[in-house]
ZAMARGU-4260 file (C-alpha; in steps of 0.2 Angstrom, whole numbers, plus 5000, padded with zeros to 4 digits):
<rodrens>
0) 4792/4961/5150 | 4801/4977/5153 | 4817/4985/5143 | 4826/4983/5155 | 4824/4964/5160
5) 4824/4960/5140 | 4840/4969/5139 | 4849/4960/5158 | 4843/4942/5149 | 4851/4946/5130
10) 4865/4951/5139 | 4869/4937/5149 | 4864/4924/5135 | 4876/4933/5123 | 4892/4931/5138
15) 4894/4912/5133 | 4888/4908/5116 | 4892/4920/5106 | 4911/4921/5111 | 4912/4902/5106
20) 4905/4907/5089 | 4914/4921/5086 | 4931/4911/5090 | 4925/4898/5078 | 4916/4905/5065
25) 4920/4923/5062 | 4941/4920/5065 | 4937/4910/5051 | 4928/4920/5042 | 4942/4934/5047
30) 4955/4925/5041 | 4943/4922/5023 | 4942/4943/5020 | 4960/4947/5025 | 4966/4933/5014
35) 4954/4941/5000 | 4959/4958/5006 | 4980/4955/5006 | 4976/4945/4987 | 4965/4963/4982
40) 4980/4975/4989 | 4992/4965/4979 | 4984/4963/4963 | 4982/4983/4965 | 5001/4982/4968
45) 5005/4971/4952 | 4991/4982/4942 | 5002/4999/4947 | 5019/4990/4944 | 5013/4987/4926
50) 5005/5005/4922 | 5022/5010/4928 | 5031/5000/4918 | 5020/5002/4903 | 5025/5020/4906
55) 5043/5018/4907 | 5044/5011/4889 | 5033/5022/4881 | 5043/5033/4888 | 5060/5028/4883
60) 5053/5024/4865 | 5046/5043/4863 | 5064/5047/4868 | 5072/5035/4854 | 5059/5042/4842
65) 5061/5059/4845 | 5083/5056/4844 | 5080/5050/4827 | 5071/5066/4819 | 5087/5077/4825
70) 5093/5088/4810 | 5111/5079/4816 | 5107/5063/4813 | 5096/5067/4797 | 5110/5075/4789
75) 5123/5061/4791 | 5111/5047/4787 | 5107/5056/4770 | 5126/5056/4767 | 5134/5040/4775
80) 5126/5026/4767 | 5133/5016/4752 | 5121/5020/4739 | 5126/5042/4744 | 5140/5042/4750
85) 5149/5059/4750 | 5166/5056/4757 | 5169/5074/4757 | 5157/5078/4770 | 5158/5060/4778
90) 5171/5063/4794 | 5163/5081/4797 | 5146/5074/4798 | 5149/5060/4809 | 5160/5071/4823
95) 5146/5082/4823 | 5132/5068/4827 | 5143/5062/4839 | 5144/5077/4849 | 5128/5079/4848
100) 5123/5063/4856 | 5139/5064/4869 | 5131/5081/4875 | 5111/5071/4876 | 5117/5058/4884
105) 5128/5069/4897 | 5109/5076/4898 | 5101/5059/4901 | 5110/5048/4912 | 5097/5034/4910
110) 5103/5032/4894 | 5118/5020/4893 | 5123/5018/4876 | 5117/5028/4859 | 5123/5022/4842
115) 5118/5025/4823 | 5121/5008/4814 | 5117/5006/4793 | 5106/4994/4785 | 5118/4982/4783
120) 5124/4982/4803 | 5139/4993/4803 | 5137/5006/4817 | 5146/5022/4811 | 5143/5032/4826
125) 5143/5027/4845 | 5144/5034/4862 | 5144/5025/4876 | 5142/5030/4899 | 5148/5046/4892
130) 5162/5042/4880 | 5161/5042/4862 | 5168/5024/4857 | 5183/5029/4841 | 5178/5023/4826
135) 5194/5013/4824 | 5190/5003/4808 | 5187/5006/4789 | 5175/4999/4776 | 5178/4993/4757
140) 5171/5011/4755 | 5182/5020/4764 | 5169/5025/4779 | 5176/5024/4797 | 5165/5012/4809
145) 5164/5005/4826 | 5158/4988/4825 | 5150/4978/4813 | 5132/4969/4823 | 5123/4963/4808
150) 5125/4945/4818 | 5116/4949/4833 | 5098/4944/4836 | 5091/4962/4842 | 5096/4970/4826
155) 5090/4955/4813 | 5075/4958/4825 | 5073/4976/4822 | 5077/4976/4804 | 5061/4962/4801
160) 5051/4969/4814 | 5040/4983/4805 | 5040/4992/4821 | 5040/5010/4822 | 5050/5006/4836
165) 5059/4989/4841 | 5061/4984/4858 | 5074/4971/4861 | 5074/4957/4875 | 5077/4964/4893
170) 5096/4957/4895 | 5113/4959/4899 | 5124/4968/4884 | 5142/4961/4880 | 5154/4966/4869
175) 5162/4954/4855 | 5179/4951/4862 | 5175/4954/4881 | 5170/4941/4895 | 5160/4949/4905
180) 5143/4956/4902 | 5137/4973/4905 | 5122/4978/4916 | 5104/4974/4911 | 5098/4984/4898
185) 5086/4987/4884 | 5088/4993/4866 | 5077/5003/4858 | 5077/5003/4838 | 5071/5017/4826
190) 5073/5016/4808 | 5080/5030/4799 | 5072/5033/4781 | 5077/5043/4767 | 5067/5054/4757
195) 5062/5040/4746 | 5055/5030/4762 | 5071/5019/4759 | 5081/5012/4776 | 5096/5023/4778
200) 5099/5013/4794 | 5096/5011/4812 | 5096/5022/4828 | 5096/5012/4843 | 5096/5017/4859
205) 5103/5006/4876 | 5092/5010/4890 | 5099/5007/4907 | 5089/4990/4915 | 5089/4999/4933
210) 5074/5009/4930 | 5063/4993/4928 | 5072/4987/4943 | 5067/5003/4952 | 5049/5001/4945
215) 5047/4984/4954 | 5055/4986/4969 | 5046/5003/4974 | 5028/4995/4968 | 5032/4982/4984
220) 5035/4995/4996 | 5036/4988/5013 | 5024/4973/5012 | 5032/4956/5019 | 5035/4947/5003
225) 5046/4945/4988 | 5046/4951/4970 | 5051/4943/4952 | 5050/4948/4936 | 5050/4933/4927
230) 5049/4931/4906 | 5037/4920/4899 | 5045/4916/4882 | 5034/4905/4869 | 5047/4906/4854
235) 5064/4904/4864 | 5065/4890/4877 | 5083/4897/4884 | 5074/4913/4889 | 5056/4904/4896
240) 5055/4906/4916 | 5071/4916/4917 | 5072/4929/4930 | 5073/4948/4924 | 5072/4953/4942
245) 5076/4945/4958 | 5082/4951/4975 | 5099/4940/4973 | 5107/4948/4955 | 5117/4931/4953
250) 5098/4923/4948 | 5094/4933/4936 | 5097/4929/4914 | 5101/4912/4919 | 5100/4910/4901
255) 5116/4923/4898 | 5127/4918/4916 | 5122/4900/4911 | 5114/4897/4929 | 5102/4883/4934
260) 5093/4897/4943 | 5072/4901/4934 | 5057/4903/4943 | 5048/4885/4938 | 5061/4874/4948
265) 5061/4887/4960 | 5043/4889/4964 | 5038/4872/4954 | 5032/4869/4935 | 5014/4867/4939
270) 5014/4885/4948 | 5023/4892/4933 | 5010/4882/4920 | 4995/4890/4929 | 5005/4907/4929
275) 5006/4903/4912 | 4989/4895/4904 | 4978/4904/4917 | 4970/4922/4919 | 4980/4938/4915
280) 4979/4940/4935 | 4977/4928/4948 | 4985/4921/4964 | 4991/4903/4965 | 4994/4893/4984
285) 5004/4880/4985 | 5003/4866/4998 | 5015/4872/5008 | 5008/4886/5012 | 5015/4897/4999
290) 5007/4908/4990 | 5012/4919/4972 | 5001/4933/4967 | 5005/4935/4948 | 4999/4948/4935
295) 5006/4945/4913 | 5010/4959/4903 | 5015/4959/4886 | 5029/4972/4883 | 5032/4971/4864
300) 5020/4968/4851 | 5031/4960/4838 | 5033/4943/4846 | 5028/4929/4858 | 5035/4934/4876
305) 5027/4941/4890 | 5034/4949/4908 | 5025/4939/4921 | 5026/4949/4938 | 5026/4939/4954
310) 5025/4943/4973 | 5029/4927/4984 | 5023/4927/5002 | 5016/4913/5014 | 5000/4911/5021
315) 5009/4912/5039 | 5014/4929/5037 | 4996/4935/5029 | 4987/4926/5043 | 5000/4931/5057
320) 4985/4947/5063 | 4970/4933/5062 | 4984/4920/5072 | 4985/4932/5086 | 4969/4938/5088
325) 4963/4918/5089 | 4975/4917/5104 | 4968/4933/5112 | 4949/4928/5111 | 4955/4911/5121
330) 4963/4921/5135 | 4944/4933/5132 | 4931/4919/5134 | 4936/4916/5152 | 4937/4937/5158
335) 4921/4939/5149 | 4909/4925/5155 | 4916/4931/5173 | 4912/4950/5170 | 4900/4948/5159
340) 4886/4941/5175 | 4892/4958/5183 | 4893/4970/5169 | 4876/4964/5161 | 4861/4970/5174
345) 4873/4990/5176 | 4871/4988/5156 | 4854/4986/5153 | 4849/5000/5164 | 4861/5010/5156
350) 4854/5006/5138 | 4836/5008/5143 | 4837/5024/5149 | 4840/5034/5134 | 4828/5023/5124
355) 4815/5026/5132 | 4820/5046/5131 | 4819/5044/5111 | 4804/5035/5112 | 4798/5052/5122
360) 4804/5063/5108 | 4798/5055/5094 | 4780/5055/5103 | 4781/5073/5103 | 4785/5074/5086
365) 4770/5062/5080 | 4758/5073/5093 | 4764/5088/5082 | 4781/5096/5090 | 4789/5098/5072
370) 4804/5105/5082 | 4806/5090/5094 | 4823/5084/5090 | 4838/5071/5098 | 4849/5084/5106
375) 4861/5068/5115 | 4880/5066/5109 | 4881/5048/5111 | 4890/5038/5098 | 4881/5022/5101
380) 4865/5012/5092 | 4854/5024/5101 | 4864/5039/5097 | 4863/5033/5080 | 4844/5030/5079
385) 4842/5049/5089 | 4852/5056/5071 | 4842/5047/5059 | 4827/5051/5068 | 4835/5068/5065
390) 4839/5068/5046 | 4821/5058/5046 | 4812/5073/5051 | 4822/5087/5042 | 4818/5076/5026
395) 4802/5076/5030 | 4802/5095/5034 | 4813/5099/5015 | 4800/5085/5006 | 4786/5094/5011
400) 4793/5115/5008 | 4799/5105/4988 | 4781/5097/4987 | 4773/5116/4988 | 4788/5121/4980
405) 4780/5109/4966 | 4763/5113/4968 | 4765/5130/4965 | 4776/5127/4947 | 4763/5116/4941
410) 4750/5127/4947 | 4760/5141/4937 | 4761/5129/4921 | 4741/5126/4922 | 4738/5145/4924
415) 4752/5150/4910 | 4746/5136/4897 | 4728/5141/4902 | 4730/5160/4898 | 4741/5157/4884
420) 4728/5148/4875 | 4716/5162/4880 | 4728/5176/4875 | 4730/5169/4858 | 4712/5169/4856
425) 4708/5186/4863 | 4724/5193/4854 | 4718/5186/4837 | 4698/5192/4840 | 4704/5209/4844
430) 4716/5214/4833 | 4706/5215/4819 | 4692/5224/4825 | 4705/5236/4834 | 4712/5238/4816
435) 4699/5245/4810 | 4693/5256/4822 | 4708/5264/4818 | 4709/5265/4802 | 4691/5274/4803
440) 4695/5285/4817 | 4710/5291/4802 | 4697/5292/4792 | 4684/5303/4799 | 4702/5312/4807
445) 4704/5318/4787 | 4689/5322/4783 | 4684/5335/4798 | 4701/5345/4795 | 4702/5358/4806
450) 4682/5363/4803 | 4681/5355/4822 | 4696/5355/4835 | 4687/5345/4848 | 4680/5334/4839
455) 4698/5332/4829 | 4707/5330/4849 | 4695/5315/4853 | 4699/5308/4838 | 4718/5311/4841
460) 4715/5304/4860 | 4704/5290/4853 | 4720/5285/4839 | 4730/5283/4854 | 4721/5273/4863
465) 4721/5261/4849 | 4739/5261/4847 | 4740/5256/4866 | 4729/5245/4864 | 4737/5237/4850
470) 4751/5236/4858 | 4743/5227/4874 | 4736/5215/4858 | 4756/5214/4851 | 4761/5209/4869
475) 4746/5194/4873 | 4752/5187/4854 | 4771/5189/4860 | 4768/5179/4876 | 4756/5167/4865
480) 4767/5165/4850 | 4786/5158/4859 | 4799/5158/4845 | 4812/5145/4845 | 4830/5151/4850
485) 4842/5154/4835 | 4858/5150/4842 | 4873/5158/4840 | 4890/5162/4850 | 4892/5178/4858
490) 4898/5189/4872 | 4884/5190/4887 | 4896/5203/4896 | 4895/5213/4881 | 4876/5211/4880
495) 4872/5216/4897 | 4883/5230/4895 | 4876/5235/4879 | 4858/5232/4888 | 4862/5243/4901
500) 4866/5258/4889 | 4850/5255/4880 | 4839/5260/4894 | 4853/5275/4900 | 4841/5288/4898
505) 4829/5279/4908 | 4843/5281/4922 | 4846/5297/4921 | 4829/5301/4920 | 4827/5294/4937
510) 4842/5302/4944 | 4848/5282/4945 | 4865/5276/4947 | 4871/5260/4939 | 4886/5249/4946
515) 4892/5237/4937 | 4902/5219/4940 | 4905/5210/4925 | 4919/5193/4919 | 4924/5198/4903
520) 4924/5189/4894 | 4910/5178/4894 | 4906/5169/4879 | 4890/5159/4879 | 4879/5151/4863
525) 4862/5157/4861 | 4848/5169/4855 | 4855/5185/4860 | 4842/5195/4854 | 4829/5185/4863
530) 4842/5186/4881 | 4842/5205/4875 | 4824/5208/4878 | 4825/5198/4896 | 4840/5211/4901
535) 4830/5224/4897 | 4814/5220/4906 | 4825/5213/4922 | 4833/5231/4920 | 4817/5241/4919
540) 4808/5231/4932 | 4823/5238/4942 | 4822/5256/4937 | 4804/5255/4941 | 4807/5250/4959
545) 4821/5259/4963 | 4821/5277/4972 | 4826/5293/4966 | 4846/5294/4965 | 4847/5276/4970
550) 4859/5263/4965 | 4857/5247/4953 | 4869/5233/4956 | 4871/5221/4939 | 4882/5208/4940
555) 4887/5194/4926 | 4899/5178/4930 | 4902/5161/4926 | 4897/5146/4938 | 4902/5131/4932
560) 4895/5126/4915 | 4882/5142/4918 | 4882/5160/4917 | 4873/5170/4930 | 4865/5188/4929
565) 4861/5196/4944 | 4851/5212/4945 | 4848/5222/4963 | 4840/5237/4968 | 4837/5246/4983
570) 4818/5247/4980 | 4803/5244/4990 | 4804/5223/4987 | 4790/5211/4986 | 4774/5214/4991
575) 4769/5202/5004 | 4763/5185/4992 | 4769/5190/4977 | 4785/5180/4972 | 4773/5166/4967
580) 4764/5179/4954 | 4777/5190/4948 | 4776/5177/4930 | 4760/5176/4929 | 4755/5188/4914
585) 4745/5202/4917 | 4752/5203/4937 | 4762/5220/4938 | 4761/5231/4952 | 4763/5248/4942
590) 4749/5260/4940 | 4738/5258/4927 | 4741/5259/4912 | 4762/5259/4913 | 4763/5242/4911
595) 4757/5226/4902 | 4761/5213/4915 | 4768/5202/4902 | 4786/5208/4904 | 4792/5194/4917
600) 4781/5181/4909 | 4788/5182/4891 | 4807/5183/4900 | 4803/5166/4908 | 4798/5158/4895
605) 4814/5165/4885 | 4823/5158/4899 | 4816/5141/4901 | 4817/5139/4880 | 4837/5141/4882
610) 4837/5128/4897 | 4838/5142/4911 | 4832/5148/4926 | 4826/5164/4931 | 4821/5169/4950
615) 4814/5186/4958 | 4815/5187/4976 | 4819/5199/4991 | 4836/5205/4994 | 4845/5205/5008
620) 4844/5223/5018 | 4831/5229/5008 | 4826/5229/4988 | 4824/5213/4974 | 4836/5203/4965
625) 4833/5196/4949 | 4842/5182/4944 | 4847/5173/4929 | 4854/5155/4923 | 4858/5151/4908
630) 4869/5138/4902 | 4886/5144/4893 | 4881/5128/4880 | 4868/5125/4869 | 4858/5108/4877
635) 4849/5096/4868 | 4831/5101/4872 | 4824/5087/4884 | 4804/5089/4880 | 4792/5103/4879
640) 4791/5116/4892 | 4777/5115/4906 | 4769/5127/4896 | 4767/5119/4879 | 4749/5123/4877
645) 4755/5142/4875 | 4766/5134/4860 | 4749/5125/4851 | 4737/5141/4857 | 4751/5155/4845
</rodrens>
C-alpha cells in the first residue's frame, strides 16, 4: 500500500480515539506531572528560603563576633568587672564603648539593640534604635548599670550554652516594667573572656526580626499560596506550633500575646505530627483538598527546636491550568472529528511528499554522493530526520578523517618503537668500533708528524669524519635513551626568550629577523632544559626554512591550564606528504650531511613525556608553524608513551 494511503487511514483513525484517550488519560496524567512539578518548584522555594536564612544568621553572628574583638569593648571589660575593677578609669571607659556602639549601630540599622552585660547579668553599657539607654542605677560597687537580666531565659541560656555564639529564641523583646512588647527579634550572645580565659561578661546583640520576615516573604514571590514559619519546640510546649511568621502579625508568638492562634489547630494535629516525625522535606494533602509543602531547619545547635517552613495552597489552584484545558479538549473532540475527515487526505499527501524526497537523498548518499545532503527548513518529524541524516553523515565523514587520523599515530608509534630499538642496537654496535678508529687515526696522526702533509690532511679529514659520525651515533642513543623529566618551576617566557638569544648568531648569519609575542609571566613546572632543547630545534628548523632577510614570528601564551609556543616562518612550507613524516627519525629535508633527522623526533618525545603536544603543519599565506602544548602543571603520568619500546631498546 502506498505512503500516501497509510498516512489518509492513520489519520483518520487517530481523529476519534485518540482524543478520547487523551482527555482521559493523559489530563490525568497532566494533572500527575504539574502536581509533581508545583510540589518540585516549591520545595526549591523552601530549599532557597533556608539557604537564605542559614545565611542571615551566620551573618549576623559574624557581626556579634566581630563587635566583641573591638579594642573599646576589650578595654572596658578588662576594667569593669568585679574581680578588676578600676573605678578610676570606670565612667571614662564606658562613655567611650558607648559611643562607639551608638556610631555602629547608626551604621547598621538592622541592628536594634547592642548592650555589654557582666557575668552575673548587670548590663553596664546599652544603646538602643539609635539612643544610648542612661545608666541610671549603681551597684554595691559603685559601677553605674542599666538593667539587671540575670532572670531572663536567653541569658541563663547563653551563660550555659558553650557556644561561641548564643542564639536566642526568635521572639518579641519586652522591657521589665512595660506592657507592650517590642517587635520581633533575635539576640545574639558572645562571651567576652579575659586574658586568663575567665568570663568577663556578655556582648549581645538584638537583631531586628524583619530580616527573616523579608527572607520568607521574598522566597514566595508571586506563587498563589501562603507562608509560615512555624517552631517546632521539643523542650518548651508554650513555644511548640507557634507561628514566627504569618501574613496576619496578630497570629504570630501566641505564646508571648497569649493567643489561641498555632499552626496545629489551624491546619490540624496530624498535619503538624507528620510535619513533625516525617522527612526533613516533604508535602502533606489533606482531605479537603489542602495541601502544605513543608521543609525543617534546625537554626541553633544548643538545643531541641527547629524552624518548620510551610507554604499552604490547594489542589484547586494547582490544578486550575489542567481544569481548563479538560474543558477545552471537550469543546475540541467535536471540531476535530469534523475537520479531521477533511484535513486527513490534504495531510497525507502533504506528508508523503518530502518523505519520499529524503528517501531520494539518502539513496544517493548510499550509491556514493558523500555531498548529498537535506537542504529543506521544515521543523517537522521529516525535517527532523532530514538533520539527523545530516549530523549522521558529517559523523560519519569526522569518524572516518579521526580513524586515518589514528591509523597514522599508530602507525607512527610502530615505526618510532621499531627504530628505537634498532637505533639503540646500531648506536651501541657502532660506537665502539668508531672509537677506535679514531683513536688509531690519532695515533698514526702522531707518528707521521709533518714527514707527510697529504697523508697527515686524510688523516685530519678522516678524524672528522669520525667526530660526525660520532655525533650521528650520540644523536641514534639520544633518541633511543628518553630520560624522565626533572621537574621544576620556571618561567617559559623567559626560556623561549633566552632560546631565542642562544641561536642569535644563527639569525644574523642568515640576515633573519625575529618578532617576538610573549605573556610574561608564564610560570609552568617542568624539565626546562629538556623544553630547552625542543625550542631550540623548533627554532632552527625555522632558520633553515626561512629566506634571506625574512621574518620569524614566536609567540608564548597561556590557554586554559596549558602553555602554547608558536613558531612561524615565511619559508617554503611542507613538502607535499610530509606532515606525517616530519617525526619520524632520520626524515629531514636538508642536504646531506646538515642534518641528523632526529631533531623533531627527540622534541616529540620530550613533549609527549611532559603530557604535551607538538604539531608542524602549513601556515596560513605561506611558510610552517610549529606548535607546542604543554601543560602549566605537572600530571600524573597516565601509562607509557606509544613508544615504550624505545624506552626498553636505550
Amino acid at each position: 500500500m502506498e505512503l500516501r494511503k497509510k498516512l489518509f487511514l492513520v489519520l483518520a483513525g487517530m481523529a476519534t480515539v485518540p482524543l478520547l484517550v487523551l482527555l482521559f488519560g493523559v489530563v490525568d496524567r497532566a494533572e500527575r506531572a504539574l502536581e509533581a512539578r508545583v510540589e518540585a518548584e516549591l520545595q526549591e522555594t523552601l530549599e532557597k528560603m533556608e539557604r537564605e536564612l542559614r545565611s542571615l544568621m551566620d551573618t549576623q553572628k559574624a557581626l556579634a563576633r566581630g563587635l566583641a574583638q573591638v579594642p573599646a569593648l576589650e578595654a572596658f571589660a578588662a576594667i569593669a568587672t568585679p574581680r578588676h575593677l578600676d573605678r578610676a578609669r570606670y565612667e571614662a571607659r564606658r562613655r567611650a564603648l558607648e559611643s562607639f556602639l551608638l556610631n555602629y549601630q547608626t551604621t547598621v540599622p538592622s541592628i536594634q539593640a547592642i548592650r555589654f552585660t557582666d557575668a552575673s547579668g548587670k548590663t553596664l553599657v546599652k544603646v538602643k534604635e539609635g539612643h544610648p539607654v542612661p545608666a541610671a542605677r549603681i551597684d554595691a560597687l559603685g559601677r553605674r548599670y542599666v538593667e539587671d537580666i540575670a532572670y531572663k531565659p536567653f541569658f541563663q541560656r547563653a551563660l550555659a550554652s558553650g557556644e561561641e555564639v548564643s542564639v536566642s529564641d526568635f521572639e518579641r523583646g519586652k522591657v521589665a516594667g512595660e506592657v507592650e512588647f517590642c517587635p520581633a527579634m533575635v539576640r545574639y550572645s558572645v562571651p567576652v573572656r579575659g586574658g586568663e580565659g575567665e568570663l568577663l561578661g556578655l556582648l549581645i546583640v538584638n537583631m531586628w526580626g524583619r530580616r527573616v520576615d523579608d527572607v520568607v516573604v521574598a522566597a514566595l514571590g508571586g506563587y498563589p499560596g501562603h507562608v509560615y514559619l512555624v517552631e517546632a519546640n521539643d523542650e518548651d510546649p508554650a513555644r511548640d506550633g507557634i507561628y514566627l511568621y504569618h501574613r496576619d502579625a496578630d497570629k504570630r508568638f501566641a505564646n508571648q500575646l497569649g493567643t489561641p492562634y498555632r499552626f496545629p489547630a489551624d491546619a490540624g494535629e496530624g498535619v503538624w505530627e507528620r510535619m513533625r516525625e516525617g522527612p526533613q522535606a516533604g508535602t502533606v494533602v489533606t482531605a479537603d483538598g489542602r495541601m502544605y509543602f513543608y521543609r525543617r531547619y534546625e537554626p541553633y545547635r544548643d538545643r531541641l527546636s527547629q524552624w518548620v517552613l510551610v507554604i499552604e495552597s490547594d489542589r484547586a489552584t494547582v490544578l486550575a491550568p489542567v481544569a481548563g484545558l479538560r474543558a477545552w479538549i471537550w469543546g475540541l473532540v467535536a471540531v476535530v472529528l469534523m475537520l479531521s475527515l477533511l484535513v486527513a487526505r490534504l495531510a497525507a499527501a502533504r506528508l508523503a511528499r518530502p518523505v519520499h524526497e529524503l528517501a531520494a537523498i539518502i539513496t544517493r548518499y548510499e550509491k556514493g554522493d558523500k555531498s548529498a545532503r537535506y537542504r529543506e527548513r521544515a521543523r517537522d518529524e521529516i525535517g527532523a530526520a532530514g538533520r539527523a541524516f545530516n549530523a549522521l553523515a558529517d559523523s560519519l565523514e569526522r569518524a572516518e578523517r579521526e580513524r586515518a587520523a589514528a591509523e597514522r599515530a599508530a602507525r607512527r608509534a610502530e615505526r618510532l618503537a621499531a627504530i628505537g630499538e634498532m637505533a639503540a642496537g646500531i648506536g651501541h654496535e657502532i660506537n665502539n668500533p668508531l672509537m677506535n678508529i679514531m683513536s688509531l687515526a690519532r695515533l698514526i696522526e702522531s707518528s707521521v708528524g709533518d714527514t707527510d702533509p697529504e697523508v697527515k690532511e686524510d688523516l685530519e679529514l678522516l678524524q672528522a669524519e669520525g667526530r660526525r659520525c660520532a655525533r650521528i651515533v650520540q644523536g641514534i642513543l639520544n633518541f633511543a635513551r628518553e630520560a624522565e623529566p626533572e621537574y621544576r618551576e620556571f618561567d617559559l617566557a623567559e626560556l623561549v626568550a633566552e632560546s631565542v638569544d642562544l641561536l642569535r648568531h644563527r639569525l644574523e648569519a642568515g640576515g633573519l629577523r625575529v618578532r617576538t609575542r610573549l605573556e610574561r609571566p608564564l610560570p609552568m613546572e617542568g624539565d626546562p632544559g629538556q623544553i630547552q632543547q625542543v625550542l631550540v630545534n623548533v627554532l632552527l628548523n625555522a632558520i633553515h626554512a626561512s629566506p634571506v632577510g625574512g621574518e620569524i614570528e614566536v609567540r608564548a601564551r597561556r590557554a586554559g591550564g596549558e602553555a602554547v609556543v608558536e613558531v612561524l616562518d615565511r619559508g617554503a612550507g611542507l613538502a607535499p606528504g610530509a606532515r606525517d613524516r616530519v617525526f619520524d627519525p632520520f626524515f629531514t629535508t636538508k642536504p646531506v650531511g646538515q642534518g641528523t633527522g632526529l631533531g623533531l623526533s627527540v622534541s616529540y618525545g620530550i613533549v609527549k613525556r611532559h603530557g604535551g603536544e607538538i604539531d608542524l603543519g602549513d601556515r596560513e599565506g605561506g611558510g610552517a608553524r610549529a606548535v607546542v602544548r604543554l601543560p602549566l602543571r605537572r600530571e600524573e603520568p597516565a601509562g607509557e608513551l606509544p613508544e615504550e619500546g624505545l624506552r626498553r631498546a636505550g
